[in-house]
C-alpha positions as CSV (number, residue, x, y, z in Angstrom):
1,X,25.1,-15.7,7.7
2,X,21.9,-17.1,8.8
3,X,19.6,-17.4,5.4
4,X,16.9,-15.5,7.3
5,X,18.9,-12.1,7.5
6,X,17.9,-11.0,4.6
7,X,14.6,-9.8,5.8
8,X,15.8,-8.3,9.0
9,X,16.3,-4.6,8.4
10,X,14.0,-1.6,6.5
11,X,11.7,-3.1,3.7
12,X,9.4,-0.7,2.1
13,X,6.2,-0.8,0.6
14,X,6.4,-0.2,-2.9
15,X,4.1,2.2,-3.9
16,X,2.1,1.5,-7.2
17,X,3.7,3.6,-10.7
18,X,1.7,4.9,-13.0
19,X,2.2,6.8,-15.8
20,X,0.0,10.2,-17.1
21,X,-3.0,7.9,-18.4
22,X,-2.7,5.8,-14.9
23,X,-1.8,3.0,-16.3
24,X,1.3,0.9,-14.4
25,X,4.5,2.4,-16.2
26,X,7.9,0.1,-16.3
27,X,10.2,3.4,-16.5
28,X,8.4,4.5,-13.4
29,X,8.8,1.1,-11.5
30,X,12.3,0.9,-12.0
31,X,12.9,4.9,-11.1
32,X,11.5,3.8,-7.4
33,X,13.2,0.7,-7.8
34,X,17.2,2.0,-7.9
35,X,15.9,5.4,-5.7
36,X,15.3,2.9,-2.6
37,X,18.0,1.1,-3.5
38,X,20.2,4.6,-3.1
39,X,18.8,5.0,-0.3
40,X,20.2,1.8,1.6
41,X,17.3,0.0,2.4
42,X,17.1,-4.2,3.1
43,X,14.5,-4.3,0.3
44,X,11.1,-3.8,-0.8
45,X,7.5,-5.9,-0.4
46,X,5.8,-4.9,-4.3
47,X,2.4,-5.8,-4.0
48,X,0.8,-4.8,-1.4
49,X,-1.7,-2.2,0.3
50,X,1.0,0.7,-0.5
51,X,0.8,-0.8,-4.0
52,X,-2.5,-0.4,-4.4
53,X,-3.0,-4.3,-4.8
54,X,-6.8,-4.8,-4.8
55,X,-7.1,-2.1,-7.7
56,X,-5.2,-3.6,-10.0
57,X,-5.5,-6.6,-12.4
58,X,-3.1,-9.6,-12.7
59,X,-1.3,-8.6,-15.2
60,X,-0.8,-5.3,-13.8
61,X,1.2,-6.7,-10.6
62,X,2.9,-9.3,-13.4
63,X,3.8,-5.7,-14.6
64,X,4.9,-4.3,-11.8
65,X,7.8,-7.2,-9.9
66,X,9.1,-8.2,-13.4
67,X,10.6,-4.9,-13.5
68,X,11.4,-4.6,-9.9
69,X,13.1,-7.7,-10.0
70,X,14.8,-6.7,-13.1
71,X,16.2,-3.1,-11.9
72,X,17.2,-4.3,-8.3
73,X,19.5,-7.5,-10.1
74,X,19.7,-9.1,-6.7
75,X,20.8,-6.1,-4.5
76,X,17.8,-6.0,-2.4
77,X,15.9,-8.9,-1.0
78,X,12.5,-8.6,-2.8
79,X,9.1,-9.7,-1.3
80,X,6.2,-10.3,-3.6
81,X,2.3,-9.9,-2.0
82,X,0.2,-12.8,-4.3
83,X,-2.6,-12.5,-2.7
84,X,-6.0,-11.7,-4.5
85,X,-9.5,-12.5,-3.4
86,X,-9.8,-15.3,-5.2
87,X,-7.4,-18.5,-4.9
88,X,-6.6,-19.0,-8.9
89,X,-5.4,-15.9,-9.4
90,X,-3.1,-15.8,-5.8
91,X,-1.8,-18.9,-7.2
92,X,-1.0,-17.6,-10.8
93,X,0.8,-14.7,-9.1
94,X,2.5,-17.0,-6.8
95,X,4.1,-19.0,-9.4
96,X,5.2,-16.0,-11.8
97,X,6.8,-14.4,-8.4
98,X,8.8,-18.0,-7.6
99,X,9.7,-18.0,-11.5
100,X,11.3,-14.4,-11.5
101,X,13.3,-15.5,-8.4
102,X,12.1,-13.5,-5.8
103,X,13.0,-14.3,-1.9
104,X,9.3,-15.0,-0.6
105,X,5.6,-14.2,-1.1
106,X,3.2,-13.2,1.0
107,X,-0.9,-12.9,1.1
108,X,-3.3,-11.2,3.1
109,X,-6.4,-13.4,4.0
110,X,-9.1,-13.5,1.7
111,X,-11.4,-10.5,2.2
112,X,-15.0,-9.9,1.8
113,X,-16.6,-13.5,2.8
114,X,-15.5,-14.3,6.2
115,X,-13.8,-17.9,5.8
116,X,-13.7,-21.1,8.6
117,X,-9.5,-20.9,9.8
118,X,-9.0,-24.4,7.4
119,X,-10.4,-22.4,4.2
120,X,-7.6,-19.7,5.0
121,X,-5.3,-21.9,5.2
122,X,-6.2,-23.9,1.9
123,X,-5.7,-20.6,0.4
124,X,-2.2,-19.4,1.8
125,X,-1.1,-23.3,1.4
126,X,-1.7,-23.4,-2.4
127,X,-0.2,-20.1,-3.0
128,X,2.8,-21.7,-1.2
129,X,2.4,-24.7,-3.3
130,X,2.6,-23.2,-6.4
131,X,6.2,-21.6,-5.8
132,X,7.4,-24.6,-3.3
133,X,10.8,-23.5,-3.2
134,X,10.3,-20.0,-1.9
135,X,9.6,-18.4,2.0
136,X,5.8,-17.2,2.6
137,X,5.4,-14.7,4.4
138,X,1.8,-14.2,6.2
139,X,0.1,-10.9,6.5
140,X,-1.5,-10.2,9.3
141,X,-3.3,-6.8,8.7
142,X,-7.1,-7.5,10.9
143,X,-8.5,-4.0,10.9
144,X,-8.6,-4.1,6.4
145,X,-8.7,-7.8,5.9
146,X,-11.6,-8.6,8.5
147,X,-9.8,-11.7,9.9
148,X,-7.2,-11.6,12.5
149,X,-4.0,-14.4,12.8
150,X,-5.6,-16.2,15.7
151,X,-3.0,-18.9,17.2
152,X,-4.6,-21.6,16.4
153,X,-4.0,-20.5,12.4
154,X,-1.0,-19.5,13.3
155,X,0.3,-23.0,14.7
156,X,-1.6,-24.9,11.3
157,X,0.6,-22.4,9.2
158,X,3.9,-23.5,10.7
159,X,3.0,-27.2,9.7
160,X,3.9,-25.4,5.8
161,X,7.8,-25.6,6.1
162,X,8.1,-22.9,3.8
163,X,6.0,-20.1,6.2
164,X,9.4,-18.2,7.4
165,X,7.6,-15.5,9.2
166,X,4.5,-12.7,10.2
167,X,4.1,-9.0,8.7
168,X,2.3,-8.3,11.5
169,X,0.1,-4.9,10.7
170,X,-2.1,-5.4,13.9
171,X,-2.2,-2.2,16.4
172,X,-1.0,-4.3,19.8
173,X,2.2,-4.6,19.7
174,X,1.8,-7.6,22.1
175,X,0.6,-9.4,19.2
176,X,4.3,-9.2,17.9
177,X,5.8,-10.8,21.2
178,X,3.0,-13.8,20.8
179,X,4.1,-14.7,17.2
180,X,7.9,-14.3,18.2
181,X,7.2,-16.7,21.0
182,X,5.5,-19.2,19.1
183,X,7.2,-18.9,16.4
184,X,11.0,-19.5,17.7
185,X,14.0,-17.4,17.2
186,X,14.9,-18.2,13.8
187,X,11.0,-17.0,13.0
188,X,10.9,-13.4,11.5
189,X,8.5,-11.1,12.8
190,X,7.4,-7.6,10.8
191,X,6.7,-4.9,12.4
192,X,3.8,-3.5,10.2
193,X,2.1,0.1,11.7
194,X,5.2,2.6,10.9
195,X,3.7,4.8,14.0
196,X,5.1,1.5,16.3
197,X,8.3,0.7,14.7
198,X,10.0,1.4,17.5
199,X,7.8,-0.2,19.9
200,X,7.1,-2.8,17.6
201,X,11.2,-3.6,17.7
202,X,11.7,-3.4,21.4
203,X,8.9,-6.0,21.4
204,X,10.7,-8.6,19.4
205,X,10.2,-7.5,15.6
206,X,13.2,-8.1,13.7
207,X,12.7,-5.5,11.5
208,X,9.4,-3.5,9.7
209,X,7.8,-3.3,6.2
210,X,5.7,0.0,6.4
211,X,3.9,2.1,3.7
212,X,5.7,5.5,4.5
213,X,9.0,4.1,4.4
214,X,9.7,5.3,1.3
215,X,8.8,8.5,1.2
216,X,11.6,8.8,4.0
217,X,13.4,6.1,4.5
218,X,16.0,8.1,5.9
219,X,14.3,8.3,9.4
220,X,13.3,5.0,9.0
221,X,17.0,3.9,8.8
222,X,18.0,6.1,11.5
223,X,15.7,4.8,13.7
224,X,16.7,0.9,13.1
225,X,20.2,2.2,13.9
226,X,19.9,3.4,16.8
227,X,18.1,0.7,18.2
228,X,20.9,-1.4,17.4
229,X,22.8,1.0,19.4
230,X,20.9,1.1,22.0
231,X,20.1,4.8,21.9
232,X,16.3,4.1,23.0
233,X,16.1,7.6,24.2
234,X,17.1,8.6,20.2
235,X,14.9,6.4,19.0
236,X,11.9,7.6,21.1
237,X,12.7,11.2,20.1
238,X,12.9,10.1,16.5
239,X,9.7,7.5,16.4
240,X,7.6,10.6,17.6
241,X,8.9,13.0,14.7
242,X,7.9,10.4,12.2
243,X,4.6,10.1,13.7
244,X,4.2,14.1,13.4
245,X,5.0,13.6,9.8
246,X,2.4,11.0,9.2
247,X,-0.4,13.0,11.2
248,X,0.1,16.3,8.9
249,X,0.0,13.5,5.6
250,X,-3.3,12.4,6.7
251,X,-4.5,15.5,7.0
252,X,-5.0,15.8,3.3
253,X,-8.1,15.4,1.7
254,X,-6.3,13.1,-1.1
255,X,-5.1,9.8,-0.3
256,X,-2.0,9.0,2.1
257,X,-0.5,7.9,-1.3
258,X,-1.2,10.1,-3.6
259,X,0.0,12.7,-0.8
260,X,3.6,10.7,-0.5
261,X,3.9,10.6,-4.2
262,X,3.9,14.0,-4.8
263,X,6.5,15.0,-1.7
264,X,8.8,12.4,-3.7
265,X,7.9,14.0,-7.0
266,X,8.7,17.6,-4.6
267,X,11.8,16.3,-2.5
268,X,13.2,14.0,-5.0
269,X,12.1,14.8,-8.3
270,X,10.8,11.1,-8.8
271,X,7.0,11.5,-10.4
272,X,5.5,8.5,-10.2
273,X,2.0,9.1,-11.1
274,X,-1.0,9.4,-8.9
275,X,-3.0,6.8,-7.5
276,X,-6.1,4.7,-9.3
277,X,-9.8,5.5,-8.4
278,X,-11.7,4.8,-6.1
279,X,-8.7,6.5,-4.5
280,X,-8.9,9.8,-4.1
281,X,-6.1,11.9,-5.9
282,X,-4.9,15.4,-4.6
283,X,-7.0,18.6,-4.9
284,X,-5.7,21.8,-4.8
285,X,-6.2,22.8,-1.2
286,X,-3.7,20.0,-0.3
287,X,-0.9,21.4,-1.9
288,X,0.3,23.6,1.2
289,X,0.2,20.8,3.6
290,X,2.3,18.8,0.9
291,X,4.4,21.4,1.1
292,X,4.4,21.2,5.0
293,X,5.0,17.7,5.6
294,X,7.9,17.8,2.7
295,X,9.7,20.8,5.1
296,X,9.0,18.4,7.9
297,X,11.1,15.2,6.3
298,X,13.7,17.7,5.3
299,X,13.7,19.3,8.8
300,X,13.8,15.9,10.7
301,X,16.5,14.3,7.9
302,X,18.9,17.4,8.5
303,X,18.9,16.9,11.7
304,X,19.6,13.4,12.1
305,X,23.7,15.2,11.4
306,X,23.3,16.6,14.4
């Protein structure tokens, strides 16, 4: 098997656990931890936007992957975002991910200060330095970071032997066809907005890491397995129910988050806290629309038997 498959597949975004003074809880990590792991899924990037990265300290993400790595015991491939805005603590978290074993780590660009294309790729290049013998994944997420992959820092990043492929989170799906192509066949391309997954795979991506996969990964799933089937048709039909879904959870006045950790509190009695401020938590006129968009995954899941 090629070495490489283990990221091609469903990979959710693990969402950050906290317990009832919002602090990250380890019981709670592992809960979400062997629930996607029920579930089916390829594996899980911890670390990143969906866990609420650039509010928490280094020791809370330390937190965090020791006991994802320890729950999932090597089921699942696990992908560990480093990146902070600042390269001595990226590469602190870089090292502690390659010494827990974890299959690759990725990083954002640094945010804030717009950097010259050779101080980005100082950055990502000593992160990948300090865990030498582990993939590194780039994150290419433009409309939060405030710098775009452009080719050029594309082409110095594949100099790094280690840089195995792109989460690409950019909104043209063209964008995933350019860093296939450059990149080569054995190159692994994320597909990053979960409203494209199915666009973003017709277009090359080998498989997606999204921040609502896990609050259904069922449809998620589905969705991958029909494109290997070639049902596009299905797909279609199923790509735009999921985008329904995520439409009614950003109608809440809370955060997307805080809104899919209460429907997995709702649907799957898993309470995993809220989210940490400057987030905004529920309030109570939310509630009913949780309620909606919970009858909308159980709706679109009991179909899928159909």
């Amino acid at each position: 098997m090629n070495t490489l498959d283990k990221y091609r597949g469903i990979i959710p975004a693990f969402y950050a656990c906290y317990d009832e003074d919002g602090e990250v809880s380890p019981e709670r990590v592992r809960a979400l931890t062997r629930h996607l792991i029920r579930k089916g899924v390829k594996g899980v990037y911890v670390g990143g936007s969906s866990g609420e990265c650039i509010y928490q300290s280094v020791a809370d993400r330390k937190l965090t992957l020791e006991n994802v790595v320890a729950e999932a015991k090597g089921e699942i491939t696990v992908i560990a975002h480093v990146a902070c805005n600042n390269t001595r603590d990226s590469v602190e978290l870089a090292a502690h991910a390659a010494s827990l074993g974890v299959d690759a780590i990725a990083a954002i660009p640094p945010i804030y200060f717009h950097l010259p294309e050779h101080a980005i790729a100082a950055y990502w290049n000593a992160m990948s330095a300090a865990a030498p013998d582990t993939d590194f994944i780039i994150y290419n997420i433009p409309q939060l970071a405030g710098v775009a992959l452009t080719m050029p820092l594309f082409r110095e990043m594949q100099k790094n032997p280690r840089v195995v492929a792109v989460k690409n989170s950019s909104m043209p799906v063209q964008d995933i066809q350019m860093f296939k192509d450059a990149g080569g066949e054995d190159f692994i391309v994320f597909n990053g907005p979960d409203e494209q997954f199915v666009g973003g795979r017709l277009m090359g991506a080998d498989g997606g890491i999204g921040g609502t996969y896990a609050v259904m990964p069922e449809l998620f799933l589905k969705a991958n397995a029909l494109l290997a089937e070639g049902k596009l048709e299905e797909a279609q039909a199923l790509q735009f129910q999921i985008d329904r879904i995520i439409y009614a959870m950003c109608e809440c006045r809370g955060n997307l988050y805080a809104v899919m950790k209460e429907i997995l509190r709702r649907r799957e009695g898993l309470d995993i806290g809220s989210v940490r401020e400057p987030l905004p938590a529920l309030v109570p006129a939310d509630l009913p629309q949780v309620d909606k968009c919970a009858a909308m995954i159980d709706s679109a899941i009991a179909g899928l038997a159909r």
